[in-house]
C-alpha positions as CSV (number, residue, x, y, z in Angstrom):
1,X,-29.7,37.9,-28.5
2,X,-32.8,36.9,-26.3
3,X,-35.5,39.5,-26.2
4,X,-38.1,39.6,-23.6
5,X,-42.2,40.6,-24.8
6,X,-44.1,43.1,-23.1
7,X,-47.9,42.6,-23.3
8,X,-49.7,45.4,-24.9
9,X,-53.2,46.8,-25.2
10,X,-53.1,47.5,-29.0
11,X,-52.4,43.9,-29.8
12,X,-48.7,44.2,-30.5
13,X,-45.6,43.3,-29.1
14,X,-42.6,45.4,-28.1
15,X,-39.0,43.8,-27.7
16,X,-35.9,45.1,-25.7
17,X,-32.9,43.5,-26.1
18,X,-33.5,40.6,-22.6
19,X,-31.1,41.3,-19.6
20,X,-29.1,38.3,-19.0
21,X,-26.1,38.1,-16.3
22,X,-24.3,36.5,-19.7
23,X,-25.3,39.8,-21.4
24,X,-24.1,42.2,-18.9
25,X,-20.6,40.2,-18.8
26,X,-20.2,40.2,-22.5
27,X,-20.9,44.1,-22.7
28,X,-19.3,45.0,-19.4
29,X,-22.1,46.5,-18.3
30,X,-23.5,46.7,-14.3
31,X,-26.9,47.4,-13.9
32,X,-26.3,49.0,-10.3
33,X,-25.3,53.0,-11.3
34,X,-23.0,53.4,-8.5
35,X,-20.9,50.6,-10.2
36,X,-20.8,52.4,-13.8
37,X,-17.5,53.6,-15.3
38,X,-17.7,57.4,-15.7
39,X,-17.9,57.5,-19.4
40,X,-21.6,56.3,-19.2
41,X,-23.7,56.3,-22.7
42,X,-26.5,58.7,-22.8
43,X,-28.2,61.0,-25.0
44,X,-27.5,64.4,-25.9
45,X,-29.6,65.5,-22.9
46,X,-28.0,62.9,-20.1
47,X,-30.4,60.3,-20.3
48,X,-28.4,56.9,-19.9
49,X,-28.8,54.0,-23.1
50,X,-28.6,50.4,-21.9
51,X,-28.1,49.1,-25.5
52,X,-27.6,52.2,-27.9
53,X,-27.7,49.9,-30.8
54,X,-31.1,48.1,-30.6
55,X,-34.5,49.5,-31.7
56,X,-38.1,49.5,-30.5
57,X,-40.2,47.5,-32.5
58,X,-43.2,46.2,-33.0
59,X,-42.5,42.4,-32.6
60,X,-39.2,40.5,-33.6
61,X,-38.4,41.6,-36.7
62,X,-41.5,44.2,-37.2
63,X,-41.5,48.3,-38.0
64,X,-39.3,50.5,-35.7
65,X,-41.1,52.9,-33.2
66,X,-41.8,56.8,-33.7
67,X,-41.6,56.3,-30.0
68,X,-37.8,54.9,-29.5
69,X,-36.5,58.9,-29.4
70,X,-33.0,57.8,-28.7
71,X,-33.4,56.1,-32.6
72,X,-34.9,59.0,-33.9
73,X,-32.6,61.6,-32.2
74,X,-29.4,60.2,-33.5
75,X,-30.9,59.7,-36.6
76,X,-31.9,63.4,-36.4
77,X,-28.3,64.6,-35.4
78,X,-26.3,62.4,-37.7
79,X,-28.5,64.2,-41.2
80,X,-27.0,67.2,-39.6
81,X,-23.6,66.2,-39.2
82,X,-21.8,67.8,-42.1
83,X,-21.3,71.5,-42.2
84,X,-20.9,73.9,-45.1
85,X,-17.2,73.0,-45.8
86,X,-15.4,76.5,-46.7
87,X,-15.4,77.8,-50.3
88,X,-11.9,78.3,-50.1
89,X,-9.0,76.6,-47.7
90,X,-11.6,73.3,-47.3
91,X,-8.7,70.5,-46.7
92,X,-6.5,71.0,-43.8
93,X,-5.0,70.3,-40.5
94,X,-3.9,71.6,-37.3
95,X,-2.3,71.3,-33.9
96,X,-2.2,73.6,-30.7
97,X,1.4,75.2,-29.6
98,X,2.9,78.0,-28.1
99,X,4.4,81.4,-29.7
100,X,7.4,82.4,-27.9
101,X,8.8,86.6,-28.8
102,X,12.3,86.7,-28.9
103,X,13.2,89.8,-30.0
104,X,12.4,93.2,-28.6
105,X,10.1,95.2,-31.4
106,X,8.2,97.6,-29.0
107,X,9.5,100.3,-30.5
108,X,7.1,99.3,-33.8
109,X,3.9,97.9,-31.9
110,X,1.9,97.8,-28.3
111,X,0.7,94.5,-29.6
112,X,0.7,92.1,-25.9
113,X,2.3,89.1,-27.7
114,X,5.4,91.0,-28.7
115,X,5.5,93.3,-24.9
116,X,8.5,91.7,-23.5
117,X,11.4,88.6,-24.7
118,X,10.6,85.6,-23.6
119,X,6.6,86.1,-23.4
120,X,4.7,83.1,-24.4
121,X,0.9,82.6,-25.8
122,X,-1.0,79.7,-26.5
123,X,-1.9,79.3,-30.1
124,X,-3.6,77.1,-32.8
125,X,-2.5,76.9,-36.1
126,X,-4.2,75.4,-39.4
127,X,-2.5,74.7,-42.5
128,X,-4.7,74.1,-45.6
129,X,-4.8,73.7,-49.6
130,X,-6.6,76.5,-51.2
131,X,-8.2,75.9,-54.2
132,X,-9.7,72.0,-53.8
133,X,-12.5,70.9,-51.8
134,X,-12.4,68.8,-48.6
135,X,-11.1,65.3,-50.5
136,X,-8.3,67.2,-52.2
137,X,-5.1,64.9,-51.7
138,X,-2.4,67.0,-49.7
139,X,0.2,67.0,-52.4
140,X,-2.2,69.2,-54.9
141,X,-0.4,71.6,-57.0
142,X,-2.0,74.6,-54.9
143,X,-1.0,77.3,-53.0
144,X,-1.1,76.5,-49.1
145,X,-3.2,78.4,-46.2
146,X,-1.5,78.9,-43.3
147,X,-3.6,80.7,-40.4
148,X,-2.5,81.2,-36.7
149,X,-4.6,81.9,-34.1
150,X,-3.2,84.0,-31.1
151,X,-5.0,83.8,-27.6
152,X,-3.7,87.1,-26.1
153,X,-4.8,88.8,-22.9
154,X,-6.1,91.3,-25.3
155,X,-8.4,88.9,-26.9
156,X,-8.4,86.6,-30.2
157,X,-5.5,87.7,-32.5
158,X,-5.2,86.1,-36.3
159,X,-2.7,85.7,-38.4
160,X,-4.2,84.6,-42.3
161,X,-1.7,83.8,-45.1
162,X,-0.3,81.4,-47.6
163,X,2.7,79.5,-47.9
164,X,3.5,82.0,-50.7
165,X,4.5,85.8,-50.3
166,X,2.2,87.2,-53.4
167,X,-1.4,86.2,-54.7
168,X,-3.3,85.8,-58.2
169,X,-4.9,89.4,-58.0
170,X,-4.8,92.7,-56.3
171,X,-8.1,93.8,-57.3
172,X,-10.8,92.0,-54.3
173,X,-13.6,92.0,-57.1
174,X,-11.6,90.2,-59.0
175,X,-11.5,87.3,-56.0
176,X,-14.6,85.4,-56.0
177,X,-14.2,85.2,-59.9
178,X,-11.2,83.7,-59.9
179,X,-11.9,80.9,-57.0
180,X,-14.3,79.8,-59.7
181,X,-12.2,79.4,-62.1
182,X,-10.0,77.1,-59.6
183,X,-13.0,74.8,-58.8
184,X,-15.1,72.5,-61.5
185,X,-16.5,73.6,-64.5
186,X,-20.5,74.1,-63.8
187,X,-21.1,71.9,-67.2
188,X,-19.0,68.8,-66.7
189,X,-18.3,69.6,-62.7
190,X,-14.9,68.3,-63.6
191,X,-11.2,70.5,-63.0
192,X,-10.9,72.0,-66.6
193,X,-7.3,74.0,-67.5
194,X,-9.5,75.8,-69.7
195,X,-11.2,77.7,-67.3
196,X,-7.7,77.3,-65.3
197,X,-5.6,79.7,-68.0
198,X,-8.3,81.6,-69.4
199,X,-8.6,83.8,-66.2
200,X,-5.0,84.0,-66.1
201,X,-4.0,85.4,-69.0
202,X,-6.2,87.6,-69.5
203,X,-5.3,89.0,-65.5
204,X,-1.7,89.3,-66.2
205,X,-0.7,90.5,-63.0
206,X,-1.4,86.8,-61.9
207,X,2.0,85.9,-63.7
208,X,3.7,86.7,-60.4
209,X,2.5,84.0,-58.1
210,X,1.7,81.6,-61.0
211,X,5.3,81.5,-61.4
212,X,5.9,80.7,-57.9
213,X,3.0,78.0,-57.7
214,X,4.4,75.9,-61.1
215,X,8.0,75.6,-58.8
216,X,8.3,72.0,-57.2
217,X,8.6,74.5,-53.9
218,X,5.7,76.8,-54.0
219,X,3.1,74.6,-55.3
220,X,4.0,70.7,-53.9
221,X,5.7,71.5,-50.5
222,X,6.9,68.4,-48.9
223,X,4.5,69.2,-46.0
224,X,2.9,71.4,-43.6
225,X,6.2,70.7,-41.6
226,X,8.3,71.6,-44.3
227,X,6.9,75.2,-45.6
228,X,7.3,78.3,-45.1
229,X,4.4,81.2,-44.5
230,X,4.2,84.6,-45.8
231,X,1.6,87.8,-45.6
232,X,1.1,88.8,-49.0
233,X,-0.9,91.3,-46.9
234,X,0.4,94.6,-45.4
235,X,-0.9,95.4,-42.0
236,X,-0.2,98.4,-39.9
237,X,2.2,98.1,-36.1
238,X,1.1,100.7,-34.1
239,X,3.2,101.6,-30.9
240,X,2.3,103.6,-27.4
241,X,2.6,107.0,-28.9
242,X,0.4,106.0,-31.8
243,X,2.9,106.1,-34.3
244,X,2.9,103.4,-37.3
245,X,4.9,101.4,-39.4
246,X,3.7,99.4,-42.4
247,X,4.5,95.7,-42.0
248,X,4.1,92.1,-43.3
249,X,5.5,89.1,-41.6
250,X,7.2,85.7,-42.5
251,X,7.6,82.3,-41.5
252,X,10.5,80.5,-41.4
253,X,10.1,77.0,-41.0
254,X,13.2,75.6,-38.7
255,X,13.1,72.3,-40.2
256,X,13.8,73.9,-43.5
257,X,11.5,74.3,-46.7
258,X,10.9,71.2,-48.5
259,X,9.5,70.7,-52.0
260,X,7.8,67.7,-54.3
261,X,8.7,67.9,-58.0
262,X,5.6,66.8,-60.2
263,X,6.2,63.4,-60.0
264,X,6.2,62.8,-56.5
265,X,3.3,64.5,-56.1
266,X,1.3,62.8,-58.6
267,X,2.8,59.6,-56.5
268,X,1.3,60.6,-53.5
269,X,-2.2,61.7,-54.8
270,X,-3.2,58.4,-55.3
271,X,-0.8,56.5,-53.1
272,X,-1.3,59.1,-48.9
273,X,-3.6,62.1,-50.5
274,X,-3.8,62.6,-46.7
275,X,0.3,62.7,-46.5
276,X,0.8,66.2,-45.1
277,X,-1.9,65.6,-42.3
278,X,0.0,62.2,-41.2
279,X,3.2,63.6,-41.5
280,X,2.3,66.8,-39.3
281,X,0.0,64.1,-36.8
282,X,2.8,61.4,-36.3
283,X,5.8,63.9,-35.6
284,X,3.8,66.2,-32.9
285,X,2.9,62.3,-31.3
286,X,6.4,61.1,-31.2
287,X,7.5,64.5,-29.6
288,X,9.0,65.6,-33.0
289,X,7.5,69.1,-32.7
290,X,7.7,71.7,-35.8
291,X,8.8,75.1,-35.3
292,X,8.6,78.0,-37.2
293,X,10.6,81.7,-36.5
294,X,8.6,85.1,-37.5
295,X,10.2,87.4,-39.0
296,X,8.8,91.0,-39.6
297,X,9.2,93.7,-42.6
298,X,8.8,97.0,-41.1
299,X,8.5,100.2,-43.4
300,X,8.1,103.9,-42.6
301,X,4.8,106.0,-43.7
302,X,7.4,107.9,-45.5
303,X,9.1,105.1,-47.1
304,X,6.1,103.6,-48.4
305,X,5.1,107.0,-49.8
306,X,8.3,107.0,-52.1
307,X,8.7,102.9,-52.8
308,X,9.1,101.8,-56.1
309,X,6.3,99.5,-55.9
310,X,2.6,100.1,-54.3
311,X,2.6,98.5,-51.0
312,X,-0.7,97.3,-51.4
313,X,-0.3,95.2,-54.1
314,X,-0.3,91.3,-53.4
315,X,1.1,90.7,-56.5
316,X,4.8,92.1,-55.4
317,X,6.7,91.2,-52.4
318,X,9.2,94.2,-50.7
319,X,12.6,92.6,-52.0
320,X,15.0,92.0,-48.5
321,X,17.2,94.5,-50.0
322,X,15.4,97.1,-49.5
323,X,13.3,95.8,-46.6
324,X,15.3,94.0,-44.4
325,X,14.0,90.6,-42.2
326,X,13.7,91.2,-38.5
327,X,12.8,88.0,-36.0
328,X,10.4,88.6,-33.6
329,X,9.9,85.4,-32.6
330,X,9.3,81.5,-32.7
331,X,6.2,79.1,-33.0
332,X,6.1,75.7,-32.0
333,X,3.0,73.0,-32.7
334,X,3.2,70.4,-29.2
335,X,-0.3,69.0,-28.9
336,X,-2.2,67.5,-31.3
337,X,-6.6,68.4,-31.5
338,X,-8.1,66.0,-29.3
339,X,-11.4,65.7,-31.7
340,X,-10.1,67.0,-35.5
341,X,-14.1,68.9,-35.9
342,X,-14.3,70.6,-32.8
343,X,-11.0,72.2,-32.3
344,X,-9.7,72.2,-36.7
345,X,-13.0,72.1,-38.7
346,X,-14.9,74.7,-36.5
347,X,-11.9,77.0,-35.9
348,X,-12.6,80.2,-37.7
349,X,-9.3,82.2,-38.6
350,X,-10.0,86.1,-39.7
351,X,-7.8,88.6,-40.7
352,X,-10.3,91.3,-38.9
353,X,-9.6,89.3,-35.6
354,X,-7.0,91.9,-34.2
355,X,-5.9,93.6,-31.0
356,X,-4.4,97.1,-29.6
357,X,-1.1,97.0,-32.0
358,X,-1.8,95.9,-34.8
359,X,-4.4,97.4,-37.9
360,X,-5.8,97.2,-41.0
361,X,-3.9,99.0,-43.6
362,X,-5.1,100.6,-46.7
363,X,-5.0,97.3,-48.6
364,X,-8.1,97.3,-50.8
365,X,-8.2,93.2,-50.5
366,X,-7.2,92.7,-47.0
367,X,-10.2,95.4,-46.3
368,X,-12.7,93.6,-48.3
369,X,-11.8,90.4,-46.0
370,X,-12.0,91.4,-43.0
371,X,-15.8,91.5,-43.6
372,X,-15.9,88.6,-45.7
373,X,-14.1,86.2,-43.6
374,X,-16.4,86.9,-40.2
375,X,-19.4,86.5,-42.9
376,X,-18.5,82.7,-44.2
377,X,-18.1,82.1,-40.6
378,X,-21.9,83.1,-39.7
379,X,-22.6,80.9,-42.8
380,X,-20.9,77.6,-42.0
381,X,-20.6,77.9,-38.0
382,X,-23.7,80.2,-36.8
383,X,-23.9,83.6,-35.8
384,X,-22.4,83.3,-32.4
385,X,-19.2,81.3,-34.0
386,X,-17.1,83.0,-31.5
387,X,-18.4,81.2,-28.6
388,X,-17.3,77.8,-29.6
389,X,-14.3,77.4,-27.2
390,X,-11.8,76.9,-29.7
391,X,-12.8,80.5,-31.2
392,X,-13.3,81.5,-27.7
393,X,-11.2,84.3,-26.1
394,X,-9.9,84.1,-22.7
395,X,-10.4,87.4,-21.4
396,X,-13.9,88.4,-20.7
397,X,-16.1,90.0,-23.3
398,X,-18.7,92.4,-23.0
399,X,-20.3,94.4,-25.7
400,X,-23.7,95.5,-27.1
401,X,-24.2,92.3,-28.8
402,X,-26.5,89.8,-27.2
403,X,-29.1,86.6,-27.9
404,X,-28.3,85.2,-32.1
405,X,-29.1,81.1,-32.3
406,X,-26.7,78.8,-30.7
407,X,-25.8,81.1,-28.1
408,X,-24.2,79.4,-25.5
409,X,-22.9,81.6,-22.8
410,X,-24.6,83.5,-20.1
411,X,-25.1,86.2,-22.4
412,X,-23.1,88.7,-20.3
413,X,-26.1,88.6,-17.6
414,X,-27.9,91.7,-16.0
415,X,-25.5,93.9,-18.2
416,X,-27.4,96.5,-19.9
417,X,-27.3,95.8,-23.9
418,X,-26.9,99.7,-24.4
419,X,-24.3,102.1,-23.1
420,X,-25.9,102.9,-19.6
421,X,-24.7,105.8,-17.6
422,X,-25.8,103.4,-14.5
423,X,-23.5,100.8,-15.4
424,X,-21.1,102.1,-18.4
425,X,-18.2,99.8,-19.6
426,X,-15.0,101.3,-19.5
427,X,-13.1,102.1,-23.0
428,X,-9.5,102.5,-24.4
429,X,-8.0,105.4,-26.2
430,X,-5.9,104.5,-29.4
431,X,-4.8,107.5,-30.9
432,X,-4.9,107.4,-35.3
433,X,-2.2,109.5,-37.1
434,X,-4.6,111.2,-38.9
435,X,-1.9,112.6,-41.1
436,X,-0.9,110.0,-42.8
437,X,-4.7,108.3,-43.0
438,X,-5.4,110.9,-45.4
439,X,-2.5,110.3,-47.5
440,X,-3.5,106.5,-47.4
441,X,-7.0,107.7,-48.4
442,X,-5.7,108.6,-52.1
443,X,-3.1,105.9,-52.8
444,X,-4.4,103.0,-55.0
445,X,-6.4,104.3,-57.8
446,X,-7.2,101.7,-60.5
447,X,-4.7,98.4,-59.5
448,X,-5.9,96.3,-62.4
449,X,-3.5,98.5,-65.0
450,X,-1.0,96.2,-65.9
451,X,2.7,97.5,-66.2
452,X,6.4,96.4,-67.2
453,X,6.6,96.7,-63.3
454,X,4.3,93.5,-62.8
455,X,7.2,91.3,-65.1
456,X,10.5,92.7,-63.1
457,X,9.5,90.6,-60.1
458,X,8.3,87.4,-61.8
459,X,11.9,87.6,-64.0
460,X,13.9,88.0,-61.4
461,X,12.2,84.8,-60.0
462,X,13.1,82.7,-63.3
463,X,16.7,84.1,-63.4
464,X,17.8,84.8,-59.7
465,X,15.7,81.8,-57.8
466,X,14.7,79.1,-60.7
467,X,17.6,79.8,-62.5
468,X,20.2,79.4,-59.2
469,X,19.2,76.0,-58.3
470,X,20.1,73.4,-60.5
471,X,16.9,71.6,-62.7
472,X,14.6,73.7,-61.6
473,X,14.0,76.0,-64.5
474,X,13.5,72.9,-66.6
475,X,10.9,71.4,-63.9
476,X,9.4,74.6,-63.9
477,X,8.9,74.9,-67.6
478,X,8.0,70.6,-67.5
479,X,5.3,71.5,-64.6
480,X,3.5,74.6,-66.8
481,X,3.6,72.5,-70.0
482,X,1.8,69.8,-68.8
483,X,-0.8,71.8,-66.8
484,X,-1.0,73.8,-69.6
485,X,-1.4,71.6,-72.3
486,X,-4.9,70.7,-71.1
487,X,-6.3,74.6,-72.5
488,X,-7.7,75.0,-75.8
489,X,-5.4,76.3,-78.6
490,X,-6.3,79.7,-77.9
491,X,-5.9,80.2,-74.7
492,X,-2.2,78.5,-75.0
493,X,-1.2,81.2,-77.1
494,X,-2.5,83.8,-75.1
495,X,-0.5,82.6,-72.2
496,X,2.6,82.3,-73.8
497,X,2.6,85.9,-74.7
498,X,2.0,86.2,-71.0
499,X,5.2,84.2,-70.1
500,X,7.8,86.3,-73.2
501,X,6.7,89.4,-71.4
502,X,8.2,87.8,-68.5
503,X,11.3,86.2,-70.3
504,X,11.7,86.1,-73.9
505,X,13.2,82.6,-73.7
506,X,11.1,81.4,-71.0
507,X,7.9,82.0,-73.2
508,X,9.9,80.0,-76.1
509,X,10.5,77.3,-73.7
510,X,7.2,76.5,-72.8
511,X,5.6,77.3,-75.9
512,X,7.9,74.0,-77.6
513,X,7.3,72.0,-73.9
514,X,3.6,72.1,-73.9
515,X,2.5,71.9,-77.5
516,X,5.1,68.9,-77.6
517,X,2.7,67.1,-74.8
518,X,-0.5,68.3,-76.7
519,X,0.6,66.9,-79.7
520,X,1.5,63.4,-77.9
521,X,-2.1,63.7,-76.1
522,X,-4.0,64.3,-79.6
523,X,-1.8,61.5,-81.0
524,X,-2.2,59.0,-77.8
525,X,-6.7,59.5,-77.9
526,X,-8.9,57.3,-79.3
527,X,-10.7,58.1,-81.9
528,X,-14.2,59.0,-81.0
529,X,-17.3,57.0,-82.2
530,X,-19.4,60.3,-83.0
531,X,-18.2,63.9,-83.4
532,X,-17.3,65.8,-79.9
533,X,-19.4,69.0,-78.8
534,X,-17.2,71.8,-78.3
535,X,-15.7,72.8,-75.4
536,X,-18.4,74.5,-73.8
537,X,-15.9,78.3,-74.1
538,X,-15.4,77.8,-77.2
539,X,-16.9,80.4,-79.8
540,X,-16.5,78.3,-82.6
């Protein structure tokens, strides 16, 4: 590349790349602006880059510039790239579709989205690992988040679950305790099973969903295409006469659920980690879109009063028998995000994002959320996070709440920023059933007691799922044993007793399975040069 000098007072030379008719042809480049495509290079602020890659300097070859602010501003932007990634759900992907309701449920809710059949909204959905960071490969054994977001006329409406109908705890102190204890160790920063099966067997109302996540179903789906999603949650419907049911919804994927077993999985860690995020990309780009049908649980105040299991508790699902499935409606994922940070990385999904029609229940963890969801999102995204248009609603918004960094809008204009009797905002009534709040105010006293109750769910599951499709208890028990067999001696024990409350011959079974593989990994190590610490848990 020729560069052309330009004299200088200070007895130093600066060199621009040289304009040459060669130049322009090679770079496709016209120096008349009437002549320029209409994606032009230019700064942040509009100001148009001939060569975006060259540098002011002091001579061929000498020091860069403080001067060249197009150098220092990318420079400037690109150490600010990278955002907080989110403490839990960091890996995932997503696609914008449409939710279509099918079913008439008005008789349960006022909720917009469910008004009339054959109403449509525009949507965006995310699936995600939970546990890993951002480089966790796809095929983890993990539960999977699945969050929809609703863009109703009523304003922003989420949908936050997992690709599993129960969770770890039912307790929300319990909740930032346990993410730790699915991250790194803070000694070695490495995954440790130590860590992993300490904090679950000594929490054994976990037993529940870690049944579910050791199955070749729940905890290596085949895909995001291929899973099914659940509210472990219960939320309330509320309907024009302010009456309410209790609910949690499902759904159903249409192209049917689809599991790895341990192997595979393993397979594809090393070989696609990214698998579920190509899989979901390429079939929306060939036209091969996913669907999903929701389904609904509904349940009286009364009903839930008398239930043989507190409604509240994520560690139990309402069994079909007694809670019939009712379809609402059906999802489908048709466009793919044009730029993966804008409209995936920055979307913010909150279970405190709701509208006329639907409410917070008594849940003690779902409460705790709904102000710690909005709260990571100030963290990683600012404190106007809701004004990033894929977070945006599309009806207009006014409020009390004004100015905050990043704030983008017009800020709602001459509006007052207090309730003015000149210029007052109009308000809707929604009617409580103060009744039954006070009931809800004395359910759920101390959740942590554990029970025979937590173990009839988590059997069934071995004897009526598991045990009803061929192979899959013995995966099950092979996927535990060598998880498992990573935990100190102690903790294995402790574990098993967990499991025999469950099933007396499940406990058995993986008792023999895993201390067979820690036997054959003690056998199969090296032996060490100098004596090992201790596990950094271990007391003795």
């Amino acid at each position: 590349m020729a560069f052309t000098k330009v004299p200088s007072s200070h007895s130093f030379r600066i060199c621009f790349p040289k304009v040459t008719p060669s130049f322009i042809a090679k770079r496709n480049f016209s120096i008349s602006p009437k002549k320029m495509s209409q994606n032009v290079y230019r700064t942040n602020t509009g100001c148009p880059i001939f060569n975006p890659t060259a540098s002011a300097r002091i001579g061929k070859g000498g020091p860069v510039l403080l001067q060249d602010f197009h150098l220092i501003d990318m420079f400037q932007h690109f150490d600010r790239e990278r955002i907080p990634e989110r403490v839990v759900h960091a890996k995932g992907s997503g696609a914008h579709g449409v939710f279509e309701c099918t079913k008439d449920i008005t008789k349960y809710t006022k909720h917009t989205m469910f008004s009339e059949v054959g109403k449509k909204t525009p949507m965006l959905a995310r699936f995600s690992t939970v546990g890993g960071e951002r480089g966790t490969p796809d095929s983890a054994r993990d539960p999977r988040g699945f969050a929809l977001k609703f863009y109703t006329e009523d304003g922003i409406f989420d949908m936050v679950g997992n690709n599993t109908p129960t969770f770890f705890i039912r307790d929300p102190a319990k909740f930032p305790v346990f993410i730790h204890t699915q991250k790194r160790n803070p000694q070695t920063d490495m995954k440790d099973a130590t860590m992993f099966w300490d904090y679950l067997s000594q929490n054994e109302e976990s037993i529940h969903q870690v049944m579910i996540l050791f199955s070749d179903r729940g905890g290596t789906p085949y895909g995001y295409r291929f899973m099914n999603g659940f509210s472990s949650h219960t939320y309330k419907f509320v309907n024009e006469k302010g009456d309410f049911h209790y609910c949690k919804w499902h759904f159903v994927s249409d192209q049917g659920a689809k599991g790895l077993s341990d192997e595979q999985a393993k397979s594809l860690d090393g070989s696609n980690p990214d698998h579920a995020r190509k899989d979901l990309f390429d079939a929306i780009e060939r036209g091969d879109y996913p669907s999903w049908t929701l389904y609904v649980q509904v349940m009286t105040p009364e009903e839930a009063e008398k239930y043989r299991y507190n409604i509240f508790d994520l560690t139990k699902v309402w069994p079909h028998k007694d809670v019939p499935m009712q379809e609402v409606g059906r999802f489908t994922l048709n466009q793919n995000p044009k730029n993966f940070f804008a409209e995936i990385e920055q979307a913010a999904f909150s279970p405190s994002h709701m509208v006329p029609g639907i409410e917070v229940s008594a849940d003690p963890v779902l409460q705790v959320r709904t102000f710690s969801y909005p709260d990571t999102h100030r963290h990683r995204l600012g404190a106007n996070f809701e004004q990033i248009p894929v977070n945006s609603p599309k009806c207009p918004v006014f409020n009390y709440s004004r100015d905050g960094p990043m704030n983008v809008t017009d800020n709602q204009g001459s509006m007052p920023n207090y309730p003015s009797s000149l210029q007052p905002l109009a308000k809707e009534h929604h009617e409580p059933n103060e009744k039954h709040e006070k009931w809800v105010g004395q359910v759920t006293y101390h959740m942590d007691e554990i029970t025979d109750l937590d173990f009839e769910q988590p059997r069934a599951f071995w004897e009526r799922v598991l045990g009803k499709q061929p192979g899959q208890q013995d995966n099950f028990v092979k996927n535990v044993a060598g998880h498992l067999s990573g935990a100190l001696p102690e903790i294995r024990e402790r574990q098993y007793k967990v499991f025999s409350r469950v099933h007396t011959d499940l406990g058995q079974r993986i008792r023999e399975a895993t201390e067979k593989v820690a036997k054959e990994m003690a056998e199969n190590e090296s032996a060490p040069i100098n004596i090992a610490e201790p596990h950094m848990f271990q007391t003795n």
